[in-house]
SEVEX-374472 format. One record per residue: x, y, z of N, C-alpha, C, CB in turn; residue in three letters. Coordinates in pm, whole numbers, padded with zeros to 5 digits, always signed. Each point is the difference from the previous one (the first is absolute). Glycine has a CB too. Example, Ala and Ser with C-alpha at 12.3 -4.5 7.8 and 13.67 -1.06 7.14 Angstrom:
BEGIN
+01319-00569+00780-00089+00119+00000+00090+00120+00000-00189-00117+00125ala;+00154+00222-00197+00082+00119+00006-00077+00109+00073+00118-00063-00215ser;
***
This chain:
BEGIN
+02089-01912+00559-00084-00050-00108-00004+00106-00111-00141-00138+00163unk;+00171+00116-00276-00017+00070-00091-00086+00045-00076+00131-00068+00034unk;-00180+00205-00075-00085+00003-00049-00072-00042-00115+00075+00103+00128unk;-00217-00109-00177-00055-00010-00098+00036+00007-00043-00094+00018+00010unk;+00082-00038-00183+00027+00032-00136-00149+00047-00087+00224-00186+00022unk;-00299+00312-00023-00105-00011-00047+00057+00008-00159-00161+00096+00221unk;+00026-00182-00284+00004+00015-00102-00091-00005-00103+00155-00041+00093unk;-00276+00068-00043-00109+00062-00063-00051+00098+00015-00025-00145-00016unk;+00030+00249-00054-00078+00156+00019-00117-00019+00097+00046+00086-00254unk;-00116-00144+00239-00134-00012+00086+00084+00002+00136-00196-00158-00165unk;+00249+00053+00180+00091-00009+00157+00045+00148+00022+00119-00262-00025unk;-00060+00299-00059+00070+00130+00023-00098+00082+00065+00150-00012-00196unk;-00292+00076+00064-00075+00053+00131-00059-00019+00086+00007+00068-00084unk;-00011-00221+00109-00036-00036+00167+00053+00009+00116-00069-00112-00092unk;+00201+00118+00003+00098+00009+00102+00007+00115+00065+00109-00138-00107unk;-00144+00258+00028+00000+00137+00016-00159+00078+00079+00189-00028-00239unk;-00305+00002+00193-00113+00043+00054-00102-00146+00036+00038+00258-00145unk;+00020-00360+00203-00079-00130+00042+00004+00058+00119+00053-00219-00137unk;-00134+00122+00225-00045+00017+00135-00142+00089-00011+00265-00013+00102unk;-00348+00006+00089-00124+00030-00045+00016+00176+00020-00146-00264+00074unk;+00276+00317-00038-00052+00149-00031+00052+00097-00116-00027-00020+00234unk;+00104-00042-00263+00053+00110-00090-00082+00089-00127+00192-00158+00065unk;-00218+00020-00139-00094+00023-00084-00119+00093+00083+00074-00234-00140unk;-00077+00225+00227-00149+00096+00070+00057+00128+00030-00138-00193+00136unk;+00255+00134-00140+00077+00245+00064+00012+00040-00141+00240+00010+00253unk;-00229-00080-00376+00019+00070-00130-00148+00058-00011+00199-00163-00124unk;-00252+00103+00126-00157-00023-00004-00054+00161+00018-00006-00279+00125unk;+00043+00288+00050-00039+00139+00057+00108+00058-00067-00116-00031+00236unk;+00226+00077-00280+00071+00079-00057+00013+00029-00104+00059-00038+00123unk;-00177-00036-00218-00018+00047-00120-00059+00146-00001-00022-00239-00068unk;-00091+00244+00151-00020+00122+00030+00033+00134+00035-00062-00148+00003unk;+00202+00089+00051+00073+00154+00018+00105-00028+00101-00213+00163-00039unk;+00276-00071+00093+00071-00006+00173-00101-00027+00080+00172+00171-00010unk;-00082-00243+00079-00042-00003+00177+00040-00047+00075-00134+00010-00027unk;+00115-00005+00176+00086+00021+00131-00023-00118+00046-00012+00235+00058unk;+00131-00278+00007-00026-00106+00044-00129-00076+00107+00231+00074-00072unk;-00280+00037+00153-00139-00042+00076-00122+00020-00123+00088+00099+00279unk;-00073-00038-00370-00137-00018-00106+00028-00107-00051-00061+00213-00069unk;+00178-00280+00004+00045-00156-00042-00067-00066+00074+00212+00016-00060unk;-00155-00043+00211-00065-00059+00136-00123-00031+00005+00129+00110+00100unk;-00213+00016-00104-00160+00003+00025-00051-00040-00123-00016+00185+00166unk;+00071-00207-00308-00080-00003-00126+00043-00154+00019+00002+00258-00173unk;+00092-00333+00208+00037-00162-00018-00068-00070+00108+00234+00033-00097unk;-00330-00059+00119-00035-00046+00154+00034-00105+00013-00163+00101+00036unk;+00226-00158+00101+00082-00097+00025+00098-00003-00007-00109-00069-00029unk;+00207+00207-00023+00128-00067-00030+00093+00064+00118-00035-00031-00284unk;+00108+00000+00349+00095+00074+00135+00074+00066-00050+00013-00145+00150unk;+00067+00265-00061+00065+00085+00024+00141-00041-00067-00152+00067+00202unk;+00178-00180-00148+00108-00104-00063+00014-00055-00099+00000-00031+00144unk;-00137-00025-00200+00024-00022-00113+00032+00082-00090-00101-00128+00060unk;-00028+00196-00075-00024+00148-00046+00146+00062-00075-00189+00037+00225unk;+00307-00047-00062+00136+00093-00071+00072-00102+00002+00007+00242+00078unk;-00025-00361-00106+00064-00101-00046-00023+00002-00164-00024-00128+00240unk;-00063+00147-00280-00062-00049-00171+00026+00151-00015-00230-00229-00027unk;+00233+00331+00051+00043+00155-00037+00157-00021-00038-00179+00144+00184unk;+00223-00196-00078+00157+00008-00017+00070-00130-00145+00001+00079+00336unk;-00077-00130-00332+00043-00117-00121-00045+00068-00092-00017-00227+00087unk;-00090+00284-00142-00068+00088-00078+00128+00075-00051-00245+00013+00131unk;+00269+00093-00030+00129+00094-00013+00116-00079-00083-00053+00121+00244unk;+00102-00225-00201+00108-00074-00004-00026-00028-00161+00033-00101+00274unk;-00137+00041-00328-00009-00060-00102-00075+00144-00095-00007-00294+00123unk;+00033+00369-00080-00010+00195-00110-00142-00009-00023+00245+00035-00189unk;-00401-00146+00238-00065+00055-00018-00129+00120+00032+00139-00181-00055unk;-00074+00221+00206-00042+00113+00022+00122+00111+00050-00231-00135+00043unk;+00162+00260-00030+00130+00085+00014-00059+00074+00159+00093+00059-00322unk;-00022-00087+00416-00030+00097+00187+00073+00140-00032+00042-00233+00221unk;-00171+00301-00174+00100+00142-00006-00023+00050+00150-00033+00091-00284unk;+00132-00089+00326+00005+00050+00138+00034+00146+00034+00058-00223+00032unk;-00187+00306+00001+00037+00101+00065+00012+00057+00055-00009-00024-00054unk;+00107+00010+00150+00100+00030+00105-00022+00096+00074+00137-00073-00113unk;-00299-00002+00181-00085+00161+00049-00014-00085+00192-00232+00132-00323unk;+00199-00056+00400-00041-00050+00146-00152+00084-00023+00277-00022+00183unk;-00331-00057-00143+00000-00159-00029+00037-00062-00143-00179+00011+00170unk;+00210-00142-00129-00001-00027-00139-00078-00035-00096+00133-00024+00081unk;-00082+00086-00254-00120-00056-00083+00078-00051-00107-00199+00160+00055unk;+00105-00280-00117+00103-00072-00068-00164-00033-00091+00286-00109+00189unk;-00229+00113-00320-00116-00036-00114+00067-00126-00090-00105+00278-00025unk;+00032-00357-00010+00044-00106-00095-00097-00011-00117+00108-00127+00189unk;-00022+00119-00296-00061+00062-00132+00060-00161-00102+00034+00366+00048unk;-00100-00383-00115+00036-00084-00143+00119+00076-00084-00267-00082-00027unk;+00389-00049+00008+00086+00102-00117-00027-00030-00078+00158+00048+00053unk;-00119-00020-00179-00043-00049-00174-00007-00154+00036+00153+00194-00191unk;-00079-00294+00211+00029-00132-00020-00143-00015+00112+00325-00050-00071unk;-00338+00089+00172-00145-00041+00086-00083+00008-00087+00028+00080+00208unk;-00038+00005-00295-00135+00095-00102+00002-00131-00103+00055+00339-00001unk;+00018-00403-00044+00028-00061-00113-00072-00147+00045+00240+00153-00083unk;-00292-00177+00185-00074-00068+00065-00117-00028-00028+00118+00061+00115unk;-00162+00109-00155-00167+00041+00038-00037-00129-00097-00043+00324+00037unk;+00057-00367-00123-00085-00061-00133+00004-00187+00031+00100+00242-00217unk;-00018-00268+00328+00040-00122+00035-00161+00003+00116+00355-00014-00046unk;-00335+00151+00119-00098-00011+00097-00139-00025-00034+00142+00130+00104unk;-00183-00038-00210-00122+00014-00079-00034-00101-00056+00033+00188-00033unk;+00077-00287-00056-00073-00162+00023-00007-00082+00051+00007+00013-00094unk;+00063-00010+00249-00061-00089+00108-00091+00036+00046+00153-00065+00050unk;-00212+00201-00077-00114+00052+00066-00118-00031-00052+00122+00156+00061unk;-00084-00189-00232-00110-00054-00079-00045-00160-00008+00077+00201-00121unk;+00036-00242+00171+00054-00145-00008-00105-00025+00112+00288-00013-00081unk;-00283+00056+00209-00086-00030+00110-00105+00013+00053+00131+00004+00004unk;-00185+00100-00099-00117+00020-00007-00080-00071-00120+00074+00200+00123unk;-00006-00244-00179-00074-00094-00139-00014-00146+00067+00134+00131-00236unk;+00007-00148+00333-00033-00141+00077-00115-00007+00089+00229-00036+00001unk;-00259+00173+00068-00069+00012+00166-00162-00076-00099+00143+00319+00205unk;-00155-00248-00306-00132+00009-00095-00024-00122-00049+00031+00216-00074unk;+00076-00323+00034-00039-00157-00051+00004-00093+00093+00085+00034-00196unk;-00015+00036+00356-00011-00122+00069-00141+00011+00083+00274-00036+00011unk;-00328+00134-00015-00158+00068+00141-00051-00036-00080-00010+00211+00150unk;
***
């Protein structure tokens, strides 16, 4: 079966940060680095699996950058690259967006 043909920008970034976590790991990584069990413990609900499932597409699609260092144990930090960062202002009005809704629908 062949693939899609997107062809609306909007699709595009759905295509790219849709689903229910991604948008929530940019979220915590606006803030800075962090390890994959602080990701873990700051997303509640989300598994181990998922977790380095949506990390690794992340990677794939350049918007975060893993720096692995190649220590025993291991430590591995995941940080926002520019194109993650370029996000922040998409985030900030769904953040406004939903809180203006939470307020007209209560």
């Amino acid at each position: 079966m062949p693939s899609k043909e997107v062809c609306c920008p909007v699709e595009v970034t759905l295509k790219v940060i849709g689903g229910r976590w991604k948008v929530l790991i940019i979220h915590q990584l606006l803030n800075g680095k962090m390890r994959f069990n602080e990701l873990q413990r700051n997303l509640t609900g989300i598994t181990h699996r998922t977790l380095s499932r949506q990390l690794r597409e992340m990677e794939v699609h350049q918007l975060i950058v893993r720096n692995d260092f190649n220590e025993i144990p291991p430590r591995v930090e995941y940080s926002l690259s520019p194109l993650g960062h370029s996000l922040q202002s998409i985030l900030y009005a769904m953040d406004k967006w939903g809180r203006e809704y939470n307020n007209t629908v209560t």
